[in-house]
Structures are given as structure tokens and as C-alpha cells.
C-alpha positions in Angstrom: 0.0 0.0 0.0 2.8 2.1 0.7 4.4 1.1 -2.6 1.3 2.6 -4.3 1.1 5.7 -2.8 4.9 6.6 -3.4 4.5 5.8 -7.3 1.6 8.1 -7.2 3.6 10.9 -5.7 6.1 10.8 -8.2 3.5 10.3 -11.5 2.7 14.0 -9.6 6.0 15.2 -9.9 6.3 14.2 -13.5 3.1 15.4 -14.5 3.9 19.1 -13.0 6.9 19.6 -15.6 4.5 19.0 -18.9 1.7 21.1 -17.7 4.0 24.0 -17.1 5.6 23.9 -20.5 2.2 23.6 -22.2 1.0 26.8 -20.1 4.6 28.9 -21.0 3.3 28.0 -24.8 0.3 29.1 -24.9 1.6 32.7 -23.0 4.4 32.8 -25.5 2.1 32.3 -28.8 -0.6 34.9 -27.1 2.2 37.7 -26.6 3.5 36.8 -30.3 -0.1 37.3 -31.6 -0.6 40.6 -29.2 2.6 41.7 -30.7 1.6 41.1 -34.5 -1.7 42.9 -34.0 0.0 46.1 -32.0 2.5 45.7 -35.1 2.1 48.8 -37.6 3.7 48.9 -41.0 4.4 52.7 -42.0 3.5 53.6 -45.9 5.2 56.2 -47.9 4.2 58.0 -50.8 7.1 59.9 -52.1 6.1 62.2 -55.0 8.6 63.5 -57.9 8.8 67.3 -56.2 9.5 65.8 -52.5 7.7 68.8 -51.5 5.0 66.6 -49.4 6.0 63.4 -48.5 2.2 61.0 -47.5 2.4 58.0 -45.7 0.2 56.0 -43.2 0.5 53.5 -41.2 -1.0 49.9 -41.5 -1.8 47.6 -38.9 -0.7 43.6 -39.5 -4.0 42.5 -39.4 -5.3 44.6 -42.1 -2.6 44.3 -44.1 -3.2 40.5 -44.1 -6.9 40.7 -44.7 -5.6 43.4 -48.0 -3.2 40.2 -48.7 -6.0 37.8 -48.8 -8.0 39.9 -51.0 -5.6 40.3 -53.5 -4.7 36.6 -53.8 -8.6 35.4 -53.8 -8.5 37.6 -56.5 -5.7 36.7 -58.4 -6.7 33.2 -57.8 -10.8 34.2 -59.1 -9.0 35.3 -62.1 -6.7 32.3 -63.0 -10.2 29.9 -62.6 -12.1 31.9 -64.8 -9.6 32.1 -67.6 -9.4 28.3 -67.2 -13.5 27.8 -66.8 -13.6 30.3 -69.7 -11.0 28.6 -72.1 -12.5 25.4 -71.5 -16.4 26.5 -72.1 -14.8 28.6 -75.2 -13.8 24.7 -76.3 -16.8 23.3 -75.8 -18.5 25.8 -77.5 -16.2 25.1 -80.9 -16.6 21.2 -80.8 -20.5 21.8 -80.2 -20.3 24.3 -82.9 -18.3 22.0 -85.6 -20.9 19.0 -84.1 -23.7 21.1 -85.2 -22.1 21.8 -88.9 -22.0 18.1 -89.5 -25.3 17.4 -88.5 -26.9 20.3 -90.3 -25.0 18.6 -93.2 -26.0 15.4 -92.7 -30.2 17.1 -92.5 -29.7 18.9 -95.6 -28.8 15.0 -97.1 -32.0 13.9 -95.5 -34.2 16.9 -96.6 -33.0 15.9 -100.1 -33.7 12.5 -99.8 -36.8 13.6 -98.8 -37.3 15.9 -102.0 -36.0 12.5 -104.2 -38.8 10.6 -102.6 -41.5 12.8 -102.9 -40.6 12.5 -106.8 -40.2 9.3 -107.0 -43.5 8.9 -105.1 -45.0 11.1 -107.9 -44.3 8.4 -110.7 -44.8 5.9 -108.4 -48.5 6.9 -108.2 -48.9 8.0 -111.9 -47.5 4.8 -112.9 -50.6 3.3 -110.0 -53.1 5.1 -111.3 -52.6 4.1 -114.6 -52.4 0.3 -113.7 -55.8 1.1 -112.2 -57.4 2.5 -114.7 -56.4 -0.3 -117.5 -57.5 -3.0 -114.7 -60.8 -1.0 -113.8 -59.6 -1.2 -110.0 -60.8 1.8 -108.1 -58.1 3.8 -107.5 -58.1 5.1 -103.8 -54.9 6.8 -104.1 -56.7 9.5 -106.3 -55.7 12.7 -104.4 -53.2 11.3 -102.9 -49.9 13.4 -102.6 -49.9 14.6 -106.1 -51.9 16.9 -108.1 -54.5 18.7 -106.3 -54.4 15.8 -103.8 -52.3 15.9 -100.7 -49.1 17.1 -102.1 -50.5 20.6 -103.5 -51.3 20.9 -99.3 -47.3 19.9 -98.6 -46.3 22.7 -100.6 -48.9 25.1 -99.0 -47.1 26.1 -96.0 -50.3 27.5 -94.1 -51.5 24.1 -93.7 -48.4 22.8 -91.6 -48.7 23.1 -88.1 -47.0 25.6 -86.1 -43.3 24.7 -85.7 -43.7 21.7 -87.7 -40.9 21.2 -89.7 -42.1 21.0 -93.7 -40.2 17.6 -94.2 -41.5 15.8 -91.4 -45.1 17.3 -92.8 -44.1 15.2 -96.2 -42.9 12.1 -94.8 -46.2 11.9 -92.5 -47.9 12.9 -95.6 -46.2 10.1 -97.8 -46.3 7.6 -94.9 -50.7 7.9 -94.6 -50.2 7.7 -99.3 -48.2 4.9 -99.0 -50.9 3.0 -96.4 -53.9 4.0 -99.0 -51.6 2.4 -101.5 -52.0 -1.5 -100.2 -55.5 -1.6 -100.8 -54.9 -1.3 -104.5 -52.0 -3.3 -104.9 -53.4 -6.2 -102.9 -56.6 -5.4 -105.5 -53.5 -5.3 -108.4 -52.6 -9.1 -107.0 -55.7 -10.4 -106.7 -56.4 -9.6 -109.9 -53.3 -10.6 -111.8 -53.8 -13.9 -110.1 -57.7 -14.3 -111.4 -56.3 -13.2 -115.1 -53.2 -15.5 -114.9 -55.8 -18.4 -113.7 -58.1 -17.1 -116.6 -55.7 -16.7 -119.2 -54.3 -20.4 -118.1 -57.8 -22.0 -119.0 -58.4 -20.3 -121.9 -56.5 -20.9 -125.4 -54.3 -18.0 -125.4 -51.0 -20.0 -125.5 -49.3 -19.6 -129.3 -49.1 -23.5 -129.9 -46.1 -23.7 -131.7 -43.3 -23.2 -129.0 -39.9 -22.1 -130.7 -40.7 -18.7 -132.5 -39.9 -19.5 -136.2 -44.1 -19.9 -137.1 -45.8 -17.7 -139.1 -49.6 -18.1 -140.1 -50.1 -19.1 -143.5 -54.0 -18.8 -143.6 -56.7 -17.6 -141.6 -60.2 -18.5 -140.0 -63.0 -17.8 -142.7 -63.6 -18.4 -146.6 -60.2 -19.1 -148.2 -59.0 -21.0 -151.3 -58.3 -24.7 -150.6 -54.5 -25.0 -151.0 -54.6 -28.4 -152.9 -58.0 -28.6 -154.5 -58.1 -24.2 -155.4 -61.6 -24.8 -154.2 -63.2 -21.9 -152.3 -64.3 -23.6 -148.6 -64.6 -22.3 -144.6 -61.3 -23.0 -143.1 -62.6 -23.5 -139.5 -59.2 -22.5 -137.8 -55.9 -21.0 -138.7 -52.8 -22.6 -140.2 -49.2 -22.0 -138.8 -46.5 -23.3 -140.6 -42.8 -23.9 -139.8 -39.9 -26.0 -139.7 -40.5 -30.3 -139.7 -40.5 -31.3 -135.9 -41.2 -28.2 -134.0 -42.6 -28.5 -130.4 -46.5 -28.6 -130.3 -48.1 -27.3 -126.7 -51.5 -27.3 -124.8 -52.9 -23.9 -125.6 -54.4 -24.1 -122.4 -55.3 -26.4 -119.5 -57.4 -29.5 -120.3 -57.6 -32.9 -120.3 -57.0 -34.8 -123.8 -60.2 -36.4 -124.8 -59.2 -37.6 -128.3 -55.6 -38.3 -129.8 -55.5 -40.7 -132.8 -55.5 -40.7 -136.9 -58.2 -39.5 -139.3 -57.2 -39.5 -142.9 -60.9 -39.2 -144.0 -61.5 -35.7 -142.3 -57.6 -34.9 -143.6 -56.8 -34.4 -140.1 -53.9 -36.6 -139.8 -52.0 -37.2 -136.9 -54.5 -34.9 -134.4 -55.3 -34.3 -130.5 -58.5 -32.8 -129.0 -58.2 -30.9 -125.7 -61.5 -30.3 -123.4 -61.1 -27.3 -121.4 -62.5 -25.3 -118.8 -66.1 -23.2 -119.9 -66.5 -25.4 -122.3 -63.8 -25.3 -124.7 -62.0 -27.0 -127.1 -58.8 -27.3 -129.1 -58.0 -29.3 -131.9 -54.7 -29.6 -133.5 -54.2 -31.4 -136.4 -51.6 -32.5 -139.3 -48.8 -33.4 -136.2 -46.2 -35.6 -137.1 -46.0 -37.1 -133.9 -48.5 -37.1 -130.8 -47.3 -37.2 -127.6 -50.2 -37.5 -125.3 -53.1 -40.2 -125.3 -56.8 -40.0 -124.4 -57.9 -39.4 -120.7 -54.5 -37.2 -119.6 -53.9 -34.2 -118.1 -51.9 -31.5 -119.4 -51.2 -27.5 -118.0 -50.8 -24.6 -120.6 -47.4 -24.8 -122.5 -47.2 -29.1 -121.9 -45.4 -30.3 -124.9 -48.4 -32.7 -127.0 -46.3 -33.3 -130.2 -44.3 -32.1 -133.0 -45.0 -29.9 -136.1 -45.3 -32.1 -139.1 -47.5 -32.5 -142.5 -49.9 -35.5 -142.3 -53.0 -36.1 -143.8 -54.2 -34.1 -146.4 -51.4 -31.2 -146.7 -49.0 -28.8 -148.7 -46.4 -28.8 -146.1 -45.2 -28.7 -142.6 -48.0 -26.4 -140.1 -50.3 -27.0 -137.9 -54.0 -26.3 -138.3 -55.1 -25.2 -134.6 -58.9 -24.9 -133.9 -60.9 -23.7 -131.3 -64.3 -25.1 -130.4 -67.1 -23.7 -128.2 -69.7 -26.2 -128.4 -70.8 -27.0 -131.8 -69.3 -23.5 -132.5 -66.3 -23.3 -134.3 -64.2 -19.2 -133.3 -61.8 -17.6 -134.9 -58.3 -18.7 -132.9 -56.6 -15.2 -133.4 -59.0 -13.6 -131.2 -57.8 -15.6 -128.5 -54.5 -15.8 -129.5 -54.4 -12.2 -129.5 -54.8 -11.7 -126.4 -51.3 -12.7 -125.8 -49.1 -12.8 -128.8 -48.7 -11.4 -132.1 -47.6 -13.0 -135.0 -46.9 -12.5 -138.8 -48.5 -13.4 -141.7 -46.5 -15.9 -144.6 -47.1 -16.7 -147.8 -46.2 -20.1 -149.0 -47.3 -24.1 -149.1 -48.5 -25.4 -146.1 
């Protein structure tokens, strides 16, 4: 116990020392700062003529507070050159952004302008495939004419702020819509006329393009007897061997030889409304009774049997008990030339 109280005593004594310096600090750093404050600085203004000579005298802490002044200012100034040179940067990139991009809207307004034009034929050329199909043509007033684009080019019709190019392609966007309609109408109807024109006999029957006709439906001269009679279908001659096709689609209902009727090597083709084909003089047959064949199927070659002058074909066409004049179907689709010669 005694122990305790004697190391106690002397953590006192120690103690005592560091407490006094601490205290001598503290008066030392007051009296500096009393002394800086009581501290004057004397100013002088000596003028060329020395006749009166100013000065004044400055306290420390003034003189610092002047000091920090000057160097918040100084420092104010460095930052806003800095802020300023960098902002003055900006302001060129942004400046040199906005020349490219008005570049690149000056492409797109004239691709805009190119459309617009195009458009124009586009719907021309529509209305005209309209008309010839008898399709009603919703796209009348469209964007040309006095449709929708005389109302583009009149400004007071745009909307306030409403650039004129956006008005077009909106515009063009609602003509384009209106246009499916029709051209789903266009494709329904090509498809109905391609079925159509696929059951009727259209097809020029003598595939290879070097036929001509050598005579014609009606009252003609009989090439071997010089006898006036009705030739009921046309003749088309060319060279020994040529391909023979179905006119249209059918199904064969005769193929065989008649020499009595002159006929020759001939096939008979049923088709749809109640049609029929005949062609005759072949010098081979290729199909036989019963079969099926699609416009443009090959049914046998060009030749000169039965009673004939040369190689051709006489082609027929039958409605009924009817016999028709074959270039008024044929027409339809081809044109062909007229040939003078033996058949």
C-alpha cells in the first residue's frame, strides 16, 4: 500500500513539468499574436517634387486581410480564364458538331425531295395500272396533283413549328398506307387473269418462234384442191419437228388418226367453260386420251400428215358445236406475222 502511494507521488512530480511547458506555450504564442496585432507597418508616398511626403501607417491584421484579397483575386482570375477557355472549347466542338449534323439534314431533306418525286411516278404509274384493270383507284388525291401534295407545298397548312419535311414524310407515310389496298386489288387480280388466261387458249401452240400463219379462219382458197371452202381454224407453218403445246389447261379427250377428215396425226383438248382445241396435221403425238396437261405441256411435233401442202399446224378452237376464230384468243397474248407459202 505504501508502494502505491509513493508511485503516485512521483506520476505527480512528473506530470507538474508537462503542464507548465504547455501553459509557457500558450503565453508565448498569445504575446506573439498581441505583438503582431500592435505591429504597424508605415507607408510612404514619395512624389517626384518631394515637397509633401504621405504615408500612413497599416496595422498587420489589415494588411493581411488586403493580402487575402488580392490573392482570392488573383486566384478568381486564374479559374475563370481556365473555366472560360475550357467553355470557349466546348463551345467550338458543339459548334463543328452542329455543322455536320446540319450537313448530314440537308442529305435527308434531299432525300426527302428524291422521294417525294419518285412517289410522284410511283403513283402515276398506279393510277394508270388502275385504270387499265378498272380497279378503283383510292390513291386518287393522294400526294400529287390537287391531292395531298399541293397541301405539302402550302405552308399555311403545316402546323406551327412543324418542320415542312416531317409534314411530307407523314404525308407520304398515310399515301403509301392508302396504296396496299390497291395493290393487294392489283394481285388479286393478276392472279384471277393468270388463272383465266391459263384456261383459256391463249397460249401460241407452236413453241420455238420460227411460225408464221399461212391462212386464216373464214372463206379461203383450198391450198390443194383451189376450191373456195370455210377454213374453220388457222394454219401455222414452220420448220418439220417443231414443239407442239396445250394452248391451255385441259384434259386430252381424243388423240389418234383420221385421214378421212384430212386431219392426220391430231389431238382434242376439253377445257375449262367449255372449250376445245384441236390440233391437227402433227407428225407425232405425244399424249393419249384421258390425260392431263397444264398450258405450255409439250403434246407433239409440227409435221405435214393427212391431207397437206407442207409442214404447219392447223389449230382450232371449239365452243360447243361452234367453231371461233383462234386469233382472237391468240391475241390476247401474242402477235404473230402473216407468210405466204405451201403449207
Amino acid at each position: 500500500m505504501e508502494a502505491a502511494k509513493q508511485i503516485m507521488r512521483s506520476d505527480s512530480k512528473n506530470r507538474k513539468p508537462v503542464f507548465s511547458n504547455i501553459k509557457a506555450f500558450f503565453r508565448k504564442s498569445s504575446a506573439f499574436v498581441k505583438s503582431l496585432v500592435k505591429q504597424k507597418f508605415t507607408v510612404m508616398f514619395i512624389p517626384h517634387s518631394e515637397k509633401k511626403v504621405v504615408n500612413f501607417q497599416v496595422s498587420t491584421i489589415l494588411l493581411a486581410f488586403v493580402a487575402a484579397i488580392l490573392l482570392g483575386m488573383v486566384g478568381g482570375f486564374f479559374y475563370m480564364t481556365t473555366v472560360y477557355a475550357g467553355s470557349e472549347q466546348v463551345i467550338s466542338e458543339q459548334e463543328d458538331d452542329l455543322v455536320v449534323t446540319q450537313g448530314n439534314l440537308d442529305t435527308v431533306l434531299d432525300e426527302v425531295n428524291d422521294l417525294v418525286k419518285v412517289y410522284e411516278i410511283f403513283e402515276n404509274a398506279m393510277s394508270g395500272t388502275l385504270n387499265e384493270l378498272g380497279v378503283s383507284n383510292v390513291m386518287e388525291g393522294g400526294i400529287s396533283g390537287s391531292g395531298d401534295l399541293s397541301s405539302i407545298s402550302d405552308l399555311q397548312e403545316i402546323n406551327n413549328g412543324e418542320v415542312r419535311e416531317i409534314y411530307d414524310l407523314r404525308r407520304l407515310r398515310e399515301s403509301i398506307s392508302d396504296a396496299v389496298g390497291p395493290l393487294e386489288n392489283i394481285s388479286f387480280g393478276l392472279e384471277v387473269r393468270k388463272e383465266v388466261l391459263a384456261n383459256l387458249p391463249t397460249l401460241w401452240p407452236v413453241a420455238g418462234g420460227r411460225s408464221a400463219v399461212t391462212m386464216e379462219f373464214g372463206p379461203n382458197i383450198h391450198p390443194i384442191n383451189g376450191n373456195w371452202y370455210l377454213h374453220k381454224g388457222i394454219d401455222i407453218a414452220g420448220p418439220m419437228g417443231l414443239p407442239i403445246q396445250a394452248a391451255a389447261n385441259g384434259r386430252v379427250v381424243e388423240s389418234g388418226v383420221n385421214n378421212i377428215s384430212g386431219y392426220g396425226n391430231y389431238v382434242v383438248i376439253e377445257h375449262k367453260y367449255g372449250f376445245k382445241t384441236r390440233y391437227s396435221h402433227m407428225g407425232s403425238r405425244l399424249v393419249e386420251e384421258g390425260d392431263i396437261v397444264s398450258q405450255g405441256d409439250r403434246i407433239g411435233t409440227l409435221g405435214s400428215t393427212g391431207k397437206s401442202s407442207g409442214p404447219h399446224l392447223d389449230f382450232q378452237i371449239m365452243l360447243g358445236t361452234e367453231v371461233l376464230d383462234p386469233a382472237s384468243f391468240l391475241k390476247i397474248q401474242n402477235t404473230f406475222e402473216r407468210w405466204e407459202g405451201n403449207r
